[in-house]
VEXDREN-2710 file (C-alpha; in Angstrom, 1 decimal):
% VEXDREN-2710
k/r/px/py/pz
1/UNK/-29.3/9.0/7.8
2/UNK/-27.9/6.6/5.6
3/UNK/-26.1/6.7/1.9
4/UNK/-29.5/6.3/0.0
5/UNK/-30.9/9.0/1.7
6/UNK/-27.9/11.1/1.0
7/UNK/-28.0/10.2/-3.1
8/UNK/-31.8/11.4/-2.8
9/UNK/-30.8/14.5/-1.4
10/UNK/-28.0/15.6/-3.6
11/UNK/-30.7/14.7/-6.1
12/UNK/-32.7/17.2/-5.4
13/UNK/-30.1/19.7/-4.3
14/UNK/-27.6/19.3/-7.0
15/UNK/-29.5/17.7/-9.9
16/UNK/-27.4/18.8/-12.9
17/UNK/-24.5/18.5/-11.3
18/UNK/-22.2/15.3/-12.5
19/UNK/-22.3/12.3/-10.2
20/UNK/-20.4/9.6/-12.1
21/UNK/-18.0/10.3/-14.2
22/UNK/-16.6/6.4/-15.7
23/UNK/-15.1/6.7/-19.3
24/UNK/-17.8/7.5/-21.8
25/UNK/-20.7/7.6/-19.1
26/UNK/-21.9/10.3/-16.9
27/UNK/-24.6/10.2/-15.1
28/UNK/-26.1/14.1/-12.9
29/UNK/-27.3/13.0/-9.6
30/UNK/-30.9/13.0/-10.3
31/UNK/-30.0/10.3/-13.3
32/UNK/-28.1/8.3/-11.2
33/UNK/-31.2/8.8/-8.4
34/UNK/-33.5/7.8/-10.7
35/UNK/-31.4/4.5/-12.3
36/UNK/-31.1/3.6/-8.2
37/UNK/-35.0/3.6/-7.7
38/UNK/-35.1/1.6/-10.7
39/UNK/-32.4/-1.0/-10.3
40/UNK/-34.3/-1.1/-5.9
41/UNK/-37.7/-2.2/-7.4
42/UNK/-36.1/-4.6/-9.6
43/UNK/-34.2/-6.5/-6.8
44/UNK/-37.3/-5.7/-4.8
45/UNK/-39.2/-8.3/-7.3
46/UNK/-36.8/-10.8/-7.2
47/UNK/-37.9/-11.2/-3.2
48/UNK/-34.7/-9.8/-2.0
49/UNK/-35.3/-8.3/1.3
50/UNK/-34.4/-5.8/4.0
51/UNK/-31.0/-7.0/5.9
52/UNK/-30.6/-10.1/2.7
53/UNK/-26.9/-10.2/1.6
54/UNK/-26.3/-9.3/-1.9
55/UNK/-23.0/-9.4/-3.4
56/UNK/-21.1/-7.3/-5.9
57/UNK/-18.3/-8.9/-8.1
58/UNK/-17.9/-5.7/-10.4
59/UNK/-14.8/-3.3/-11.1
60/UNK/-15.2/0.6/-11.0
61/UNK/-17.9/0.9/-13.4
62/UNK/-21.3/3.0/-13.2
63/UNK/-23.1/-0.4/-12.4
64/UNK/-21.0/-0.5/-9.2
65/UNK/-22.7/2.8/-8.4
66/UNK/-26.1/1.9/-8.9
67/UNK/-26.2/-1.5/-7.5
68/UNK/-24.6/-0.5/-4.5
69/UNK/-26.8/2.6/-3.3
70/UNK/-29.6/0.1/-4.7
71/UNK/-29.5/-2.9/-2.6
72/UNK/-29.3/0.3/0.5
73/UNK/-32.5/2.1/-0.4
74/UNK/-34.6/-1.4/-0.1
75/UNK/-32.3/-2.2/3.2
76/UNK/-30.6/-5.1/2.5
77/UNK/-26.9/-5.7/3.2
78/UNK/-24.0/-5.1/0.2
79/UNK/-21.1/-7.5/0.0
80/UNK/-18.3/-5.8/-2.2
81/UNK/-16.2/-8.5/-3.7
82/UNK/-12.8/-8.3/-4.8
83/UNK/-12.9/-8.8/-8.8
84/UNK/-9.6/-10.2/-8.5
85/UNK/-10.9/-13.2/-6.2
86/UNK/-10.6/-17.0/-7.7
87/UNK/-13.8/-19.1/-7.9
88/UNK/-13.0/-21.1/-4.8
89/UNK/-12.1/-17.7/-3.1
90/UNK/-15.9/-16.4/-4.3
91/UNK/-18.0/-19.0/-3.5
92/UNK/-16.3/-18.9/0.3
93/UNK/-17.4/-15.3/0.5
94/UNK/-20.7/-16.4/-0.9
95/UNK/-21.7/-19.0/1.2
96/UNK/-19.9/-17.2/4.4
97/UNK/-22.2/-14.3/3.6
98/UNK/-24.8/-15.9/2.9
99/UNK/-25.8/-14.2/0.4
100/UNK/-29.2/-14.3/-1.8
101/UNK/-28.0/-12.8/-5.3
102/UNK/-24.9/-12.0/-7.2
103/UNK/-24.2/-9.2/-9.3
104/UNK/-21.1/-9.7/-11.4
105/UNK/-19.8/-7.9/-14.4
106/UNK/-19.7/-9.7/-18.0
107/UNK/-16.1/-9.0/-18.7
108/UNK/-15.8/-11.5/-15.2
109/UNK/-18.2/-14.2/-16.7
110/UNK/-15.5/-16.9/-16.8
111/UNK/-15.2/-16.7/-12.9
112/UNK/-18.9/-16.6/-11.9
113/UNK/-20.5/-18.8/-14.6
114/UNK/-19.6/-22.4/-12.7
115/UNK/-20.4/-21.4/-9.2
116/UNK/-22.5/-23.8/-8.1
117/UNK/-24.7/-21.4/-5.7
118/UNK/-28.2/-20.9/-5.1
119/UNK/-28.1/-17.3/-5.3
120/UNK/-30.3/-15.3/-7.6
121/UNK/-27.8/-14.1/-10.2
122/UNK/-27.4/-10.9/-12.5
123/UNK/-24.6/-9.8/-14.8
124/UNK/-23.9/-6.6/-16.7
125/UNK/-24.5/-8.3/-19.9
126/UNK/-27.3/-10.3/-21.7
127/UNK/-29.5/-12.8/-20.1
128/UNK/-27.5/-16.1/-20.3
129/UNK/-29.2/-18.9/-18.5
130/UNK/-30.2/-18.5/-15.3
131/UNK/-28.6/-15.5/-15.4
132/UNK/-30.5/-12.8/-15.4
133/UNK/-28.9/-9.0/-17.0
134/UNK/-29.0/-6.1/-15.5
135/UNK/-29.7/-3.4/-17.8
136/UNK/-33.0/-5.6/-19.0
137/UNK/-34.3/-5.9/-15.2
138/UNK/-33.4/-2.0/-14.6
139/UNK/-35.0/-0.4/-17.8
140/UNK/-38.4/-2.7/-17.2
141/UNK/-39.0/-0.5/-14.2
142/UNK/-40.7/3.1/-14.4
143/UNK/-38.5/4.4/-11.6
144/UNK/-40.9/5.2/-8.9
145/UNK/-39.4/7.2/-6.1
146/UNK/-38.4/4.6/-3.2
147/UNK/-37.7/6.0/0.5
148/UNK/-35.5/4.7/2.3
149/UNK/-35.6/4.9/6.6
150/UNK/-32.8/3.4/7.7
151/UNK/-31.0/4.5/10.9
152/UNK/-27.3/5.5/11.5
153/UNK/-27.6/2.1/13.6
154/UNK/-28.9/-0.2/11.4
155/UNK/-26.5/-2.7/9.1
156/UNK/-25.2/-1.5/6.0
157/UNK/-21.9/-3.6/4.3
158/UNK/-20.0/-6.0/4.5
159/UNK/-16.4/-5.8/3.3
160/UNK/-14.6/-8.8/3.6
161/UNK/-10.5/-9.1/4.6
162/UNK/-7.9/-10.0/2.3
163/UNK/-7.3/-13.4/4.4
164/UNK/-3.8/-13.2/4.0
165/UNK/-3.1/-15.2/7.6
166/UNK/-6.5/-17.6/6.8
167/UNK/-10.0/-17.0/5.0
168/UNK/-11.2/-14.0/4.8
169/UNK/-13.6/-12.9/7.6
170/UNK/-16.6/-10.4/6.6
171/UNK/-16.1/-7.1/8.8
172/UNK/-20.1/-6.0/9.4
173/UNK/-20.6/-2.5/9.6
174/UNK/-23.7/0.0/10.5
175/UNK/-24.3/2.7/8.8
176/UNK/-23.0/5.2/11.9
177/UNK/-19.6/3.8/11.3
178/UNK/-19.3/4.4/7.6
179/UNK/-20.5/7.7/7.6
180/UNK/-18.4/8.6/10.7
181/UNK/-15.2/8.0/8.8
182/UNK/-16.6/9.3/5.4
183/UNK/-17.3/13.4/7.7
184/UNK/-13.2/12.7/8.7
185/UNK/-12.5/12.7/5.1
186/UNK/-14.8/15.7/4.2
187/UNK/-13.3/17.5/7.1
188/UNK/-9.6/16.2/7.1
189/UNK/-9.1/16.6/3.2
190/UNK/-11.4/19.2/2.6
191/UNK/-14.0/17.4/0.0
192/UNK/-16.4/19.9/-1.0
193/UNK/-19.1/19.9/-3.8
194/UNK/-16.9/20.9/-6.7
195/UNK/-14.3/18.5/-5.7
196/UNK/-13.9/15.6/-8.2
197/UNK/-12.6/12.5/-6.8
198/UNK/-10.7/9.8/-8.8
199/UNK/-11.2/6.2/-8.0
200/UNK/-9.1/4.0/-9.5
201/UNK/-8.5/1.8/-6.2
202/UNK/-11.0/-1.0/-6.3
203/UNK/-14.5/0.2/-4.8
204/UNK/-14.2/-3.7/-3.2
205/UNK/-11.9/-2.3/-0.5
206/UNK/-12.5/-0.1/2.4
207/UNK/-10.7/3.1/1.9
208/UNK/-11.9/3.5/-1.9
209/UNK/-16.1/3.0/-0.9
210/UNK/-16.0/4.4/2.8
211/UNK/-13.1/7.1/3.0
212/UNK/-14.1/8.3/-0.9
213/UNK/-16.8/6.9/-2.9
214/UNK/-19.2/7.9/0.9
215/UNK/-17.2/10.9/1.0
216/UNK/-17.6/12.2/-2.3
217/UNK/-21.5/11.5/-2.3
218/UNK/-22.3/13.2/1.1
219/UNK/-21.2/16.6/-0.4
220/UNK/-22.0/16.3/-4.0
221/UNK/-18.9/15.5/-5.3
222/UNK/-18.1/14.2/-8.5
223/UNK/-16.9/10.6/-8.7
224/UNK/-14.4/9.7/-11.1
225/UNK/-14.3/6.1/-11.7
226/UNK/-11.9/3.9/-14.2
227/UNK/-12.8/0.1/-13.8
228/UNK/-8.5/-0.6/-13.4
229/UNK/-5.5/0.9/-12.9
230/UNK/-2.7/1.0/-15.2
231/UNK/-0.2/4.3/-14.9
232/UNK/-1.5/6.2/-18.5
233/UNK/-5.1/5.4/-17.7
234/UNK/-4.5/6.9/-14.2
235/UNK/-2.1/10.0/-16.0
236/UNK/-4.8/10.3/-18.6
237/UNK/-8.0/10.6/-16.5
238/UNK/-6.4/13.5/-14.0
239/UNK/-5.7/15.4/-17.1
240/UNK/-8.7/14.7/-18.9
241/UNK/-11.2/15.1/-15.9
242/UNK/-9.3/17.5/-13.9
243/UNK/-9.7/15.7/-11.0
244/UNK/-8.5/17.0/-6.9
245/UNK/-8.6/13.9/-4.8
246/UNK/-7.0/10.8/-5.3
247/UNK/-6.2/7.9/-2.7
248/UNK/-4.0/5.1/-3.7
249/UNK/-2.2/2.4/-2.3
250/UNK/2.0/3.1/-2.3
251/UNK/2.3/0.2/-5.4
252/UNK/0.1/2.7/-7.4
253/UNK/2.5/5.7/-7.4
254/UNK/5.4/3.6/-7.4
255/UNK/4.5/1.9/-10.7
256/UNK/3.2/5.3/-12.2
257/UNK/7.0/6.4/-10.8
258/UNK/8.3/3.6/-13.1
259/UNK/6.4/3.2/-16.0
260/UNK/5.2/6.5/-16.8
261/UNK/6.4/10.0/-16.6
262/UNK/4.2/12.2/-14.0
263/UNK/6.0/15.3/-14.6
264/UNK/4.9/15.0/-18.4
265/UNK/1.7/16.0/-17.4
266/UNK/-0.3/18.4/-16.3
267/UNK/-1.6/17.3/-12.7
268/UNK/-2.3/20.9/-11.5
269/UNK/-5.6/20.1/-10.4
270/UNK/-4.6/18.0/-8.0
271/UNK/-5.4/18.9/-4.3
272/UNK/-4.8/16.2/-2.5
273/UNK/-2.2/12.7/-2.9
274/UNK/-3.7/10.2/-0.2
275/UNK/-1.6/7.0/0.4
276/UNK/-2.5/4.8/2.3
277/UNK/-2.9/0.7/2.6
278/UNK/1.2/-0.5/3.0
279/UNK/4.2/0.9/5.1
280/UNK/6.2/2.6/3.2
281/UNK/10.0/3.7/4.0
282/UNK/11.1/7.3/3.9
283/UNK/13.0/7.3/0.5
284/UNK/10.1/5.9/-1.3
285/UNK/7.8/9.0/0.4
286/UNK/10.4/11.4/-0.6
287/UNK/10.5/10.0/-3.9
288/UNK/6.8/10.2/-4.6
289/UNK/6.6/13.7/-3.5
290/UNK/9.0/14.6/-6.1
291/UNK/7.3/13.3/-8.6
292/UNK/3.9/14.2/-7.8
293/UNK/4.9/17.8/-6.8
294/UNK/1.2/19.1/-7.0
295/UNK/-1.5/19.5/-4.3
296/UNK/-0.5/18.1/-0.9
297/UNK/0.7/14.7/0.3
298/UNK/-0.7/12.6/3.2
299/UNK/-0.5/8.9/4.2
300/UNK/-3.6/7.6/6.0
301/UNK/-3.2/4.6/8.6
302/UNK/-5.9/2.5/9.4
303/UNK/-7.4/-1.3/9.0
304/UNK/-10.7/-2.7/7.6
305/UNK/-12.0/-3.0/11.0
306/UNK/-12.0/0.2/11.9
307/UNK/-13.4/2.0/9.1
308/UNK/-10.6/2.7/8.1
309/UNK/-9.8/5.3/10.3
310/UNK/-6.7/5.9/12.0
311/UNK/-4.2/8.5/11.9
312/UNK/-2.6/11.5/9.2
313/UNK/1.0/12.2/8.6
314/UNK/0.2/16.0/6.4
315/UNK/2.1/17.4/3.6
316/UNK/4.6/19.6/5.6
317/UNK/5.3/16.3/8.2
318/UNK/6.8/14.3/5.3
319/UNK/10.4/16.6/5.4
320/UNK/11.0/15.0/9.2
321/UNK/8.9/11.9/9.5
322/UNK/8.4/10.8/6.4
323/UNK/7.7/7.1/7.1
324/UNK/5.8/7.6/10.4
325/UNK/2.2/7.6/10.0
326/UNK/1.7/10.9/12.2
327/UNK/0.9/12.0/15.8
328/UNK/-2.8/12.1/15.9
329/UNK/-5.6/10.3/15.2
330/UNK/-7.9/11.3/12.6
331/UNK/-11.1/13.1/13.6
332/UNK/-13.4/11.2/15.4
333/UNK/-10.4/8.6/16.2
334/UNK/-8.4/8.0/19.2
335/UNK/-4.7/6.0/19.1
336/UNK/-3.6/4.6/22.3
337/UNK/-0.3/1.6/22.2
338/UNK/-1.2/-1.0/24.9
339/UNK/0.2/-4.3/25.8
340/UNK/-0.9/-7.9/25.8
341/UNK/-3.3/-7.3/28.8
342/UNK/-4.3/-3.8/27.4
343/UNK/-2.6/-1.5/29.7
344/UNK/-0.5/1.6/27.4
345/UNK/3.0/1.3/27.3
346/UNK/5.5/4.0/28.1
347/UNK/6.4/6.3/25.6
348/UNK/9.2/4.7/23.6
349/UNK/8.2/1.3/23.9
350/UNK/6.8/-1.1/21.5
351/UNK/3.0/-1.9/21.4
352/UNK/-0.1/-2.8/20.1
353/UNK/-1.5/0.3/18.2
354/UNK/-5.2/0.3/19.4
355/UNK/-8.4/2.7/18.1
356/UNK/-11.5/3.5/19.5
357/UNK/-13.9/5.2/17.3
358/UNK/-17.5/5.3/16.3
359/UNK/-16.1/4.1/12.7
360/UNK/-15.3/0.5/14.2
361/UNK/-16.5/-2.6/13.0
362/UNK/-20.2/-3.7/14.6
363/UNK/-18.5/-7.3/14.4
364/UNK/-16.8/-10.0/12.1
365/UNK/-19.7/-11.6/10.5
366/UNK/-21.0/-13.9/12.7
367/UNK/-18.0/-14.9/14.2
368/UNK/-18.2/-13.3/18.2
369/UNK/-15.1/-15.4/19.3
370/UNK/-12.8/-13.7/17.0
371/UNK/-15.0/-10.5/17.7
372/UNK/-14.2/-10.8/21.2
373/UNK/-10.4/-11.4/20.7
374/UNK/-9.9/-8.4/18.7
375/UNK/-11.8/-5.7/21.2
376/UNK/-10.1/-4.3/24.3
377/UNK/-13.3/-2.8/26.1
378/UNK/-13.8/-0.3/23.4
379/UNK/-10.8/-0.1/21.7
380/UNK/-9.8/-2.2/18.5
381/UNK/-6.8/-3.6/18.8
382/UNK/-5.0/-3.5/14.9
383/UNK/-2.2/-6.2/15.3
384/UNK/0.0/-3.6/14.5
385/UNK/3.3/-3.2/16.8
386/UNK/4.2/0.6/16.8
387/UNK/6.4/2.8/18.9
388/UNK/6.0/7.1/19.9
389/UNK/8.8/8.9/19.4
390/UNK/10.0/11.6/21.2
391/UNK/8.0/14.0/19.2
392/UNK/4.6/12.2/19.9
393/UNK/5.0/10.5/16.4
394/UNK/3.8/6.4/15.7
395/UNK/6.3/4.4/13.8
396/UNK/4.1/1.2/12.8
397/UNK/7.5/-1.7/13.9
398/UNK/5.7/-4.4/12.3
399/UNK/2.8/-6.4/12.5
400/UNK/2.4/-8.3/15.5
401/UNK/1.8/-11.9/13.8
402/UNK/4.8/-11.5/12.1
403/UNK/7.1/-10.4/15.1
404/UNK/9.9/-13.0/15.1
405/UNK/11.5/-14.1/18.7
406/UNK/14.7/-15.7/18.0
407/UNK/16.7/-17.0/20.6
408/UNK/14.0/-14.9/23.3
409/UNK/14.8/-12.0/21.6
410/UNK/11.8/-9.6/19.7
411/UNK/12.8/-9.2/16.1
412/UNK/10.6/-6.5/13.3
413/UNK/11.4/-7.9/10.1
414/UNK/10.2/-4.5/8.5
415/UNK/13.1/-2.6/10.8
416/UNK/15.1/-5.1/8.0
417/UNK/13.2/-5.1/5.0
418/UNK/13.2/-1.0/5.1
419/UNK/17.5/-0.8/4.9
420/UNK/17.5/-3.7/2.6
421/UNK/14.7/-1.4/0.5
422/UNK/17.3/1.2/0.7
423/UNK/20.0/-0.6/-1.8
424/UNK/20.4/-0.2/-4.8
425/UNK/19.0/-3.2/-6.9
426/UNK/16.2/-4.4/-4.8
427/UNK/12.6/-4.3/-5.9
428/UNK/10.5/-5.9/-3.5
429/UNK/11.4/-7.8/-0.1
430/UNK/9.9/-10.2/2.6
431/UNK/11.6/-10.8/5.9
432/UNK/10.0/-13.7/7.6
433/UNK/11.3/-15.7/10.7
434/UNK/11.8/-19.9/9.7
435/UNK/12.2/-23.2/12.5
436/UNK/15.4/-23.4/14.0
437/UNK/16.5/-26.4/16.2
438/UNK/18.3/-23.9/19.0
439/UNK/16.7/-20.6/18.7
440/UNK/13.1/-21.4/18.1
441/UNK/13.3/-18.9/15.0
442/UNK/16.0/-17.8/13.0
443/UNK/15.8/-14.9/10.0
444/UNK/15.4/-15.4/6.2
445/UNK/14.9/-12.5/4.2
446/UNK/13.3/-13.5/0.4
447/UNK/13.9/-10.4/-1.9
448/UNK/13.4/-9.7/-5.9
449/UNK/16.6/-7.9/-7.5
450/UNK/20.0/-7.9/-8.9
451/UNK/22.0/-7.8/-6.0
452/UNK/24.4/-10.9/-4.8
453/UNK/23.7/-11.9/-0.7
454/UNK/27.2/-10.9/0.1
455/UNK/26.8/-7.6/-1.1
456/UNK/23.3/-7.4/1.4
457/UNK/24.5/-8.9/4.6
458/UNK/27.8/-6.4/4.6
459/UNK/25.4/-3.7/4.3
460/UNK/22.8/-4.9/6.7
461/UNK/25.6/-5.8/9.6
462/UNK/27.0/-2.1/9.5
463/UNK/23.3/-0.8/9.8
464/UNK/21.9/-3.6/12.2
465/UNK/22.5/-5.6/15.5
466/UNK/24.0/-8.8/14.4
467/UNK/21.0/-10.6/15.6
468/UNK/19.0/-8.7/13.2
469/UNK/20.6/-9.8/10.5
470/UNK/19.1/-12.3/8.6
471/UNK/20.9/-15.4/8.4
472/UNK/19.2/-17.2/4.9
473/UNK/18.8/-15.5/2.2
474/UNK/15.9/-16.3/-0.9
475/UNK/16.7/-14.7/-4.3
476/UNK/13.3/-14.5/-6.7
477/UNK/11.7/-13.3/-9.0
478/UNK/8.8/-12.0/-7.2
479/UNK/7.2/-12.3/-4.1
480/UNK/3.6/-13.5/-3.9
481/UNK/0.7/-11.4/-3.4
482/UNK/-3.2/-12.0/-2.8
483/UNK/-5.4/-10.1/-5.0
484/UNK/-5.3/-6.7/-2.5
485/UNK/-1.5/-6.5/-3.6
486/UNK/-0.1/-7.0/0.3
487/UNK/2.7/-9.6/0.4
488/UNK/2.2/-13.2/1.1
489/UNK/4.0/-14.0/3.9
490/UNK/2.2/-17.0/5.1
491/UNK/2.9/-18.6/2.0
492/UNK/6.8/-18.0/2.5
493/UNK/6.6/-19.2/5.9
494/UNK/4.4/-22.1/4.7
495/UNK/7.7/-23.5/2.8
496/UNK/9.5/-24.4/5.9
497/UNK/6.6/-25.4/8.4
END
């Protein structure tokens, strides 16, 4: 089975029923079937070829749809790019990939149009050079029926990782694996064929396409799409399009929280708040609950690499643990915490959240030292540093990169950054761990906020050890982000190497 197969099922199963829904376009299944077998003997012509790369620099938008599920039925490999990505960022993904055609939107012209690469190239709008457009290729085609035969095993995507410790590396996965973690969706979250899924997360990243967009077409689903986020677009599209599944990452309710007003709406259709992608302290949880009182609430925990899959904290879990990311793995996932040689750890200690799972990576893209490095036996080992409570819950401590040891003693700057998220004043904050002469490391926390340094340490030495508290402190007035929204550390740390 793979996703092209799926689409020509559903075509033939559900064929009046909405596919994509993306502003002003909607497309039944058997439209968007019949757009895929068109856009698959266009690329087909162009001598693109079973297992070629071909990459996708496009937002949310119904081309998304097609090209994906496209570049599938004729077997060759899709490369979902994040639209956010620079030029230099791009043509690294390009040339890494190795890919033999681009397909970028027109709106993200400006980035693409100087790459000097010798891929075939295709854009959303008018022919412009040796670009070639989109619509033109597709509509030239009578839409003969194309059947696809791939295998569960057989290679299917690769998503690439947001590089924020070096360059990105391109996570290569079969079609076993993304379909694996797509049935724990269906079966976790109850996606069914009247369910209508919104997503406004980019389709670039793991946890949109695999968890939703793979979800959502298995059962017939309808798939929302808007091609960006911004809170009233987000507000608008629930109410307009009565949507029941949503997945976000914590900076998209949080902003909604701040600039707009969720309880202005009506969001009663709502099933199911997924969050997912960034830890998250207990107030904020709390605090999102409260404003998104409909449907139920559940954080998701998992990494490119392995699917994502991971493990659930559900609805009635967030009153007590709030903040942990549950006490089982998701279906078809197991959760182990192991130390540096891969043996578990006693309950109560700190380790190395592991996963095992048939929705793992097949590799990083050509790169079997780093493949190696990252596998215990069958179990993926995250980087994450987590400890079981009493209650069999995980509490993600930090990630293991950013562990600092000052003085020979282990310190989790997110232990830090979660009290200092708790006053009043502070946005946003980065705990990172800088040279020092006598301790090896010492503890600088960089944070975005009204609030004087005084006023911080006095709360953080009658909450902390001493050694936990940091001993520089960084007012500005943000923190740097890559293009997937996840903090810059390296950056901060780069400052003082």
């Amino acid at each position: 089975m793979n996703m092209s197969a799926l689409l020509a099922r559903n075509s033939r199963k559900y064929p009046n029923q909405e596919a994509i829904v993306c502003q002003d376009t909607r497309l039944t299944y058997r439209e968007l079937n019949s757009l895929v077998n068109k856009f698959a003997s266009a690329i087909r012509k162009k001598e693109i070829h079973a297992e070629d790369r071909v990459a996708l620099f496009l937002p949310n938008v119904p081309e998304f749809a097609i090209a994906y599920l496209a570049v599938q039925r004729i077997g060759a490999i899709v490369v979902p790019i994040n639209v956010k990505l620079s030029p230099e960022e791009l043509q690294h993904i390009l040339s890494d990939s190795g890919a033999r055609a681009l397909i970028a939107h027109e709106l993200l012209f400006d980035t693409v149009k100087q790459l000097d690469s010798p891929v075939s190239k295709i854009k959303t709008g008018e022919a412009t050079g040796e670009w070639m457009s989109f619509w033109t290729m597709l509509e030239k085609e009578r839409g003969t029926p194309i059947e696809c035969y791939l295998r569960e095993d057989d290679l299917s995507t690769i998503l690439y990782t947001s590089g924020t410790t070096g360059k990105p590396k391109g996570v290569l996965f079969s079609y076993r694996s993304i379909l694996e973690v797509a049935t724990m969706i269906n079966i976790e979250m109850e996606v069914k064929p009247e369910s209508r899924i919104l997503l406004s997360m980019p389709l670039s990243h793991s946890a949109p396409l695999h968890l939703f967009f793979v979800a959502g077409l298995m059962t017939g689903s309808t798939l929302v799409l808007t091609p960006t986020f911004t809170p009233d677009l987000f507000l608008d599209t629930i109410e307009k399009e009565r949507t029941t599944h949503f997945f976000g990452a914590p900076v998209a309710y949080l902003t909604t929280m701040q600039m707009a007003d969720p309880s202005a709406r009506d969001l009663s259709s709502m099933k199911w708040w997924v969050y997912g992608g960034a830890p998250l302290s207990a107030k904020e949880v709390h605090a999102m609950k409260q404003a998104f009182p409909s449907g139920r609430f559940v954080c998701v925990y998992g990494l490119t690499e392995a699917g994502p899959s991971g493990t659930l904290l559900f609805d009635e879990e967030h009153t007590e643990k709030a903040g942990s990311i549950g006490r089982r793995a998701a279906w078809g996932t197991e959760i182990r915490l192991i130390d540096d040689v891969g043996e578990i750890v006693p309950q109560g200690d700190v380790g190395e959240i592991a996963l095992r799972g048939e929705g793992n990576m097949r590799e990083y893209f050509r790169k079997s030292h780093e493949t190696e490095a990252v596998y215990a036996g069958e179990w993926l080992r995250t980087g994450d540093l987590a400890m079981q409570d009493e209650d069999g819950y995980y509490w993600v401590v930090d990630r293991k990169k950013d562990m600092i040891i000052s003085g020979g003693v282990n310190i989790y700057p997110k232990e830090i950054e979660n009290v200092m998220l708790e006053i009043e004043g502070i946005r946003e904050v980065a705990v990172i761990g800088v040279p020092h002469p006598e301790w090896g490391e010492t503890v600088k926390a960089v944070y975005a906020g009204d609030v004087d340094d005084t006023e911080i340490r006095s709360t953080l030495e009658k909450r902390l050890a001493s050694y936990k508290v940091p001993r520089i402190y960084e007012q500005v007035e943000e923190l740097p982000r890559n293009a997937s929204g996840k903090i810059l550390k390296q950056s901060l740390k780069g400052a003082h190497a």
